[in-house]
C-alpha positions as CSV (number, residue, x, y, z in Angstrom):
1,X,115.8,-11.1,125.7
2,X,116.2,-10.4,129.5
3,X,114.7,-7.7,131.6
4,X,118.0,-5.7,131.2
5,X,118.2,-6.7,127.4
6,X,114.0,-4.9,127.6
7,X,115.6,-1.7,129.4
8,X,118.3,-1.3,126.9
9,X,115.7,-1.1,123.9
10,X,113.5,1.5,126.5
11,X,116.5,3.6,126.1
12,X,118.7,3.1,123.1
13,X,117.1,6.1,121.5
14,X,117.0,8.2,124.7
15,X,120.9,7.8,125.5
16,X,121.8,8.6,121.7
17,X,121.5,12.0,122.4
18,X,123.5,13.0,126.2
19,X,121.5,15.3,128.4
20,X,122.8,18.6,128.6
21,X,123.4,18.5,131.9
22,X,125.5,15.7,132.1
23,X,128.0,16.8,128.8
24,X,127.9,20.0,131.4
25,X,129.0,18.2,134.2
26,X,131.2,15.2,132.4
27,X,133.4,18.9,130.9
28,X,133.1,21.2,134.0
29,X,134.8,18.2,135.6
30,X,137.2,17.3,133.0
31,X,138.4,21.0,133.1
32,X,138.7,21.3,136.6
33,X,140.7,18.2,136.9
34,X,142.9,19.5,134.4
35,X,143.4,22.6,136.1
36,X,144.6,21.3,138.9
37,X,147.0,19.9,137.2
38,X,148.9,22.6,135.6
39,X,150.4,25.2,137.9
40,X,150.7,27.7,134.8
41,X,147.6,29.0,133.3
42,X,148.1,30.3,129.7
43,X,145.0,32.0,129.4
44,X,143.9,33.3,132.5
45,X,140.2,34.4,131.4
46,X,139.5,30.7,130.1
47,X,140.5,29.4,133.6
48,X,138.4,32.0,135.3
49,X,135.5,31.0,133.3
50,X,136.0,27.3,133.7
51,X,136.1,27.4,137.4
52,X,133.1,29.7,137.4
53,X,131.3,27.0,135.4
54,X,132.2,24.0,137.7
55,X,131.4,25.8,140.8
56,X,128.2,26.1,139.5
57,X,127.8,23.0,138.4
58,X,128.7,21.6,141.8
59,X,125.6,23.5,143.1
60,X,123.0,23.0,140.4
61,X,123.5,19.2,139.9
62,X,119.3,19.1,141.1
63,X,118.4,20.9,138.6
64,X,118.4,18.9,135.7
65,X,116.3,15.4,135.5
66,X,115.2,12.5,133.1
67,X,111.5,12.4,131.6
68,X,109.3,10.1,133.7
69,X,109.1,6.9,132.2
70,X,105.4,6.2,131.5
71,X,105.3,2.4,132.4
72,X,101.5,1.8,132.1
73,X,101.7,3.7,129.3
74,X,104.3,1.1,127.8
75,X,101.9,-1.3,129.1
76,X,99.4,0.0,127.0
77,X,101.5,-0.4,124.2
78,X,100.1,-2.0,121.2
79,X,102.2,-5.1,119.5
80,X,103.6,-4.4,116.2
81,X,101.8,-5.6,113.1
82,X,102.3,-9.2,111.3
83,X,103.8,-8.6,108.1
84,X,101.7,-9.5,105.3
85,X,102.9,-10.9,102.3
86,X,103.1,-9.0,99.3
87,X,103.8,-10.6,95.4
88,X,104.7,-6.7,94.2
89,X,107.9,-7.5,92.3
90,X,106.4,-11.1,90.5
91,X,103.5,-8.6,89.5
92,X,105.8,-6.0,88.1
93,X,107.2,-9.5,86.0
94,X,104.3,-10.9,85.1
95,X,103.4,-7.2,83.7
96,X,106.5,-6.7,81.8
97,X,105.9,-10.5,80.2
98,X,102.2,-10.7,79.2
99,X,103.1,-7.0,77.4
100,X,106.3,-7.9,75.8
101,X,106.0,-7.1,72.0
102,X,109.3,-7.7,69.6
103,X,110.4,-4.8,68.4
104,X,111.6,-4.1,64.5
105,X,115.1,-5.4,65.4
106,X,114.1,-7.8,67.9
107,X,112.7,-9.2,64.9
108,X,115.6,-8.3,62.5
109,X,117.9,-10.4,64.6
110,X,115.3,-13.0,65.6
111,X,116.7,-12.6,69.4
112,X,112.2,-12.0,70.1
113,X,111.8,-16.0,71.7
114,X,114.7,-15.2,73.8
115,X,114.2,-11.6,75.4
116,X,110.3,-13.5,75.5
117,X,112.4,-16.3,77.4
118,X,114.6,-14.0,79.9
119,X,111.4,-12.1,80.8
120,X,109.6,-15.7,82.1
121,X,112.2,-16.3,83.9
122,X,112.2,-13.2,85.4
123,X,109.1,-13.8,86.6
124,X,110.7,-17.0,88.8
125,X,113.1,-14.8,89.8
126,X,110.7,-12.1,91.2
127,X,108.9,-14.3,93.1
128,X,112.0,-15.4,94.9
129,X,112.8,-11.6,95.6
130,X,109.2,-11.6,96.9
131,X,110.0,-14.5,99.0
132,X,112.9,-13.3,100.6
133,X,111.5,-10.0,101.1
134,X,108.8,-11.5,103.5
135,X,110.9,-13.2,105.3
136,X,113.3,-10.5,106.3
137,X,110.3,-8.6,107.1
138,X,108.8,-12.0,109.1
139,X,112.0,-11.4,111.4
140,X,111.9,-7.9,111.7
141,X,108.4,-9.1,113.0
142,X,109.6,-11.3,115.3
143,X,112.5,-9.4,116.8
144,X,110.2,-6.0,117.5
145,X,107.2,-8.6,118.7
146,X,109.7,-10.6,121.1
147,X,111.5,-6.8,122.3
148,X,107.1,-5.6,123.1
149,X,107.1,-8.8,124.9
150,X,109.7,-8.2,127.0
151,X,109.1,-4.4,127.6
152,X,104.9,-5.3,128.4
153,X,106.6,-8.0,131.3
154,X,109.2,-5.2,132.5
155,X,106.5,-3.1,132.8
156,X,104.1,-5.1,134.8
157,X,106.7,-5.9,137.1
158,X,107.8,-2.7,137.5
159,X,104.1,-1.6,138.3
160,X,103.8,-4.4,140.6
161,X,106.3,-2.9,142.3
162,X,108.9,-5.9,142.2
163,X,111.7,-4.6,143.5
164,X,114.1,-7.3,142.1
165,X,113.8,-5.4,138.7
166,X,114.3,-1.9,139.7
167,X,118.2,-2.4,140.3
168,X,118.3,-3.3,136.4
169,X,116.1,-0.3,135.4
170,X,118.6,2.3,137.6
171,X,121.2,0.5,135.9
172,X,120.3,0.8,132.1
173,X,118.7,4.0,132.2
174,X,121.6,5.0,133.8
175,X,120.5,8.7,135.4
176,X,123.7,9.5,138.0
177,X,126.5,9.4,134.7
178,X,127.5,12.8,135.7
179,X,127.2,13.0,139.5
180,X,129.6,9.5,139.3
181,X,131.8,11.7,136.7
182,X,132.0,14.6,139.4
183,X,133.2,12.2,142.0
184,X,130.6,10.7,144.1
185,X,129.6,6.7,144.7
186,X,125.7,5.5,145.2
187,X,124.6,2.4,146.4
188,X,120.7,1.3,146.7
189,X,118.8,-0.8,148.9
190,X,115.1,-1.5,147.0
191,X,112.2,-2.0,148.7
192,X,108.8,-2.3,146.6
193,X,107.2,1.3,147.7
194,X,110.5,3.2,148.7
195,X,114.4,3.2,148.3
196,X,117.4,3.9,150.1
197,X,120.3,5.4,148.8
198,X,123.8,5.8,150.3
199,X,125.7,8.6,148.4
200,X,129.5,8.9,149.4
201,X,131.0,12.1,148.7
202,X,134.6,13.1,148.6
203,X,135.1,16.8,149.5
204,X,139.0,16.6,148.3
205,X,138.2,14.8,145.4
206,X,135.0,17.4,144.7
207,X,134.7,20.9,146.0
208,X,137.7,23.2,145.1
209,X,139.8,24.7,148.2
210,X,140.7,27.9,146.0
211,X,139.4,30.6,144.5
212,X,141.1,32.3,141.0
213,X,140.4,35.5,139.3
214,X,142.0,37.7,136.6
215,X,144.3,40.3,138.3
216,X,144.8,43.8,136.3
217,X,148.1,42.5,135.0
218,X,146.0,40.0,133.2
219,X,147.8,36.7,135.1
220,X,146.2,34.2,136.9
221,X,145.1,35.1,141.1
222,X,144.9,31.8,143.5
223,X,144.0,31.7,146.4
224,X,143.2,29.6,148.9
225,X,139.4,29.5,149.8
226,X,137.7,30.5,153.2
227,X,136.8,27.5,155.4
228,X,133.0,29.2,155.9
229,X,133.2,29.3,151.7
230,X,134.3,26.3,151.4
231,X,131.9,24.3,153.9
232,X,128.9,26.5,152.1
233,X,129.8,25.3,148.7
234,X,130.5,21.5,149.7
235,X,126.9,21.6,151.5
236,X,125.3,23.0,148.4
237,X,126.9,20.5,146.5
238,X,125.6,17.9,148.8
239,X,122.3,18.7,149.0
240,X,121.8,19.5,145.3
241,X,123.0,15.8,144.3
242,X,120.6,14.2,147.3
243,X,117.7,16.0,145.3
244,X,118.4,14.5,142.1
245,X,119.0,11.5,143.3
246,X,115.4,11.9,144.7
247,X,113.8,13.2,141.4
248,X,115.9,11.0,139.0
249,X,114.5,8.0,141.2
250,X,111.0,9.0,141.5
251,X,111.4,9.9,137.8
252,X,111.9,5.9,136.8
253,X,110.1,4.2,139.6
254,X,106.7,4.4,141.1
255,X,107.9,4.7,145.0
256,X,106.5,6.6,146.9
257,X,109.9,7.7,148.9
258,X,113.3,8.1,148.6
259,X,115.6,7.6,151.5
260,X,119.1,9.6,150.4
261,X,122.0,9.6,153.1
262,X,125.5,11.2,152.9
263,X,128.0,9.8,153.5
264,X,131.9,10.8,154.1
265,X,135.2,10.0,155.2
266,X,135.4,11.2,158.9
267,X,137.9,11.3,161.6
268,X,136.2,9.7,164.1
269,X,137.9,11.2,167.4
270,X,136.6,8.3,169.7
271,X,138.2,5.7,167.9
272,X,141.0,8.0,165.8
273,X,140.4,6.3,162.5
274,X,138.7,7.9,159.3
275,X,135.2,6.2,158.7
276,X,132.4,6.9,156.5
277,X,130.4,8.6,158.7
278,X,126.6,10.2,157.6
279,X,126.7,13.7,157.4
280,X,122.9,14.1,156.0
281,X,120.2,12.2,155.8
282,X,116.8,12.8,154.0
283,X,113.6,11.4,153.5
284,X,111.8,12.6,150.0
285,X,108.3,12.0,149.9
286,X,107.0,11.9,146.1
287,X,104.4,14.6,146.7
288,X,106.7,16.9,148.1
289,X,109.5,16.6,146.1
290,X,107.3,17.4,142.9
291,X,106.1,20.1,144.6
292,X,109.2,22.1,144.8
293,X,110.5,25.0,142.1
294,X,114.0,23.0,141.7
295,X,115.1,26.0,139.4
296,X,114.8,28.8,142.0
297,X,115.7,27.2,145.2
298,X,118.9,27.1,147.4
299,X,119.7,23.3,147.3
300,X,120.6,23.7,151.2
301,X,117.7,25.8,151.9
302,X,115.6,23.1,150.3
303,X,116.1,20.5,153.3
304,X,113.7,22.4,155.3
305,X,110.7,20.7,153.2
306,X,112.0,17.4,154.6
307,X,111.8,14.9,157.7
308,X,116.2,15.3,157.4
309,X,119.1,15.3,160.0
310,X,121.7,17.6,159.0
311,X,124.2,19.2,161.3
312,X,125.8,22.0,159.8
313,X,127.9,25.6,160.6
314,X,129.7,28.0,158.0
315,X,133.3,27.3,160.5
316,X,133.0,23.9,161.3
317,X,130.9,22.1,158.0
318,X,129.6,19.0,158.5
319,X,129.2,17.1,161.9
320,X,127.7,13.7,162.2
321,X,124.3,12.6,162.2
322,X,122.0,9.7,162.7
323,X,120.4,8.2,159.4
324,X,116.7,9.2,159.1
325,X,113.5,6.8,158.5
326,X,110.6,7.3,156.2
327,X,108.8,10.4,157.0
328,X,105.0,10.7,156.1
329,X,104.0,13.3,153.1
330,X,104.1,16.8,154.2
331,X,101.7,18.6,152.7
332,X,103.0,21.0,150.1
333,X,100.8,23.2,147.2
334,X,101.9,22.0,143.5
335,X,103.2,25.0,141.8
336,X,101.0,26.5,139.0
C-alpha cells in the first residue's frame, strides 16, 4: 500500500459520516445557486431563510474544524495480533462421534454403521472448515498488519516533518470540501516547519450583490446590496476561510505556521488587464491561532492578532497588497 493508500485507511471511518459544517455549506451553496437561477420565488419565506443561512455561512466558514490527528499517537500504535489457530469445529466432530449411540430405530433399520460412518467423516470435514477458517483469518492478519505498517511509516514521516508527504495527507483527509463547494481554489507550497497557501476567491461567483426579504403582501423583495455591505460581507467571508485554512492545516500537520494569501481577479489600472492580484495576506503562528475563541470573534476583526497586510475600506473593498513572510509567535493567553 502507498502513503496515500495509508491516509485513506486514517480516514475511511472519519469521512463516512460528513462534518456538519460542510453538508451546511455543500446546501447553503446549492440553494443559493439555485436561487439565482429562478427569477420567481414560490415561497418567499423559504427563500428568505435560505439566503439568511448562506450569508452566514459565508461568514462562519472558521468556525468549524477537523480533530487533530494524533500522529505519535498512531505511532504508538500497537500491531494487530497473529491469529492463532483454533480446531473448534473438528472438536465439536470428534464430540458428536466418540458419543454417537444408535438409537431404537437406528437399530430397527440397521442404518447405525452408516450415521456412525457420516459422523467420521464429518470429522475430515471439520477440520477443513477449521483450515479454511485460519486462513481467512491469516489474511485478515496480513492486510490490517501490512495497513499498521504503512500508517507507523506515514507517521514517522510526517513527524519528521517530510514535507513530500504532507501534500498527500491535505489531499486524503481532504478538509476544504466545502470552502471548494462555495467557490474558492487553494494551492500549497510545503515546507517542513510551515506552509504557504494561495486561496483565490471569486466575489461574483461567492458573495451575493442583493438583499431579499418578505414584504407585507407576502411576495418576494430584491434588492440590490450596498457597496459598503457588500465589501463587509466579502471581507468577512475572506478572512473567515484564511482561518480555517490556518486551523484545518495546523489541525493535520505539525507546522509551526501557516502562510494564507488572498488572492483575486483585479483590474490592474497600470497595465488595464484583470490579474490575480493579493488582496490579504496572513501569517498564523500555531500558538496564536489556538489561542483565539473562533466561536465569538469577527473573522475580520480577528486579523489584528496577526503579522497580515490587508488594505481595506466599507466604499472601496479590497485594494492590493504585498504578500507577507513568516512572522514570529505573538504572545497570546490560551483561553480557559
Amino acid at each position: 500500500m502507498s502513503l496515500r493508500g495509508a491516509v485513506r485507511v486514517i480516514t475511511t471511518t472519519a469521512r463516512r459520516v460528513e462534518r456538519s459544517q460542510q453538508r451546511r455549506a455543500r446546501l447553503a451553496a446549492r440553494q443559493y445557486k439555485e436561487f439565482q437561477k429562478h427569477q420567481a420565488i414560490v415561497d418567499a419565506a423559504q427563500a428568505v431563510a435560505e439566503y439568511n443561512e448562506y450569508v452566514s455561512v459565508l461568514k462562519t466558514v472558521h468556525c468549524d474544524c477537523s480533530d487533530v490527528v494524533d500522529w505519535a499517537a498512531m505511532q504508538q500504535e500497537a500491531p494487530p495480533v497473529m491469529p492463532v489457530r483454533t480446531d473448534e469445529q473438528e472438536r465439536s466432530a470428534q464430540a458428536k462421534f466418540d458419543t454417537y449411540q444408535p438409537s431404537f430405530l437406528d437399530k430397527l433399520f440397521r442404518s447405525g454403521p452408516k450415521k456412525s460412518q457420516r459422523l467420521q467423516e464429518a470429522i475430515g470435514q471439520a477440520k477443513q472448515q477449521d483450515d479454511q477458517l485460519f486462513r481467512d483469518k491469516q489474511a485478515e492478519y496480513n492486510r490490517q498488519h501490512e495497513e499498521w505498517q504503512d500508517r507507523q511509516e506515514l507517521a514517522r514521516q510526517v513527524l519528521a516533518k517530510n514535507s513530500d508527504v504532507y501534500g498527500q495527507v491535505i489531499e486524503a483527509f481532504a478538509p476544504f470540501e466545502d470552502i471548494a463547494e462555495l467557490g474558492s481554489r487553494l494551492e500549497f507550497t510545503f515546507t517542513s516547519d510551515h506552509i504557504e497557501v494561495d486561496l483565490l476567491v471569486n466575489a461574483t461567483d461567492v458573495v451575493p450583490d442583493f438583499t431579499v426579504s418578505q414584504l407585507a403582501s407576502g411576495k418576494l423583495s430584491r434588492k440590490p446590496l450596498s457597496a459598503s455591505k457588500f465589501n463587509e460581507l466579502y471581507q468577512d467571508y475572506v478572512c473567515s476561510c484564511l482561518l480555517r485554512i490556518g486551523r484545518e492545516v495546523q489541525a493535520h500537520l505539525p507546522v509551526s505556521q501557516v502562510v494564507v494569501h488572498a488572492l483575486a481577479r483585479n483590474l490592474n489600472t497600470a497595465t488595464g488587464l484583470v490579474e490575480k492580484q493579493v488582496i490579504l495576506s496572513v501569517a498564523m503562528p500555531r500558538f496564536t491561532l489556538d489561542g483565539i475563541n473562533m466561536m465569538a470573534i469577527d473573522p475580520s476583526d480577528s486579523m489584528r492578532n496577526f503579522n497580515h497586510t490587508m488594505k481595506f475600506t466599507k466604499t472601496g473593498g479590497f485594494s492590493p497588497v504585498e504578500r507577507v513572510g513568516l512572522a514570529a509567535p505573538i504572545p497570546f493567553p490560551k483561553r480557559r
